[in-house]
C-alpha positions, 0 to 999 in steps of 0.5 A, a space after each residue: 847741515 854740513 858745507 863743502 867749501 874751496 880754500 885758497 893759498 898763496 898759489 893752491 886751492 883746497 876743496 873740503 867738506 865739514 859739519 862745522 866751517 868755523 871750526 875746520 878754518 881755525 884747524 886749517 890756520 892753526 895747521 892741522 891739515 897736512 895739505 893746507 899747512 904750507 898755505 900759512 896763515 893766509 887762507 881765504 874761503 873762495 866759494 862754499 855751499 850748504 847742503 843737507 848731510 854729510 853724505 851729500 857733502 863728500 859726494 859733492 867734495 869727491 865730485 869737485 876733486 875730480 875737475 881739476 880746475 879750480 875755476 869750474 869749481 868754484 863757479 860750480 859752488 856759486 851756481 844754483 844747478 849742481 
């Protein structure tokens, strides 16, 4: 199974897509990741969604990039019909 998730900082939100949630947050707080670094230690997971590959996580990831619209989005992983 595999998750595409939404991160929020203090003022920015992430989209990602991972085989293992736990281990990409910790990698996400530790700093890791170039673009979540300036969030600090204060990142908070808005919205997830399993789904059955990692194939179909990054499609739905590249998808959820192209809105634009952190509200869409999220409201997007939180319905039924994607």
């Amino acid at each position: 199974m595999a998750c595409v998730y939404i991160l929020r900082g203090a003022r920015r939100y992430y989209i990602g897509a991972t085989d293992n949630l736990e281990r990409r947050l910790a990698e996400h707080r530790r700093g890791n990741n170039h673009t979540t670094r300036r969030f600090g230690e204060d990142i908070q997971v808005v919205a997830e969604r399993e789904v059955g590959s990692m194939a179909e996580a990054l499609q739905l990831e590249r998808m959820l990039k192209r809105k634009k619209i952190p509200q869409l989005v999220i409201s997007i992983l939180q319905s039924d019909n994607w």
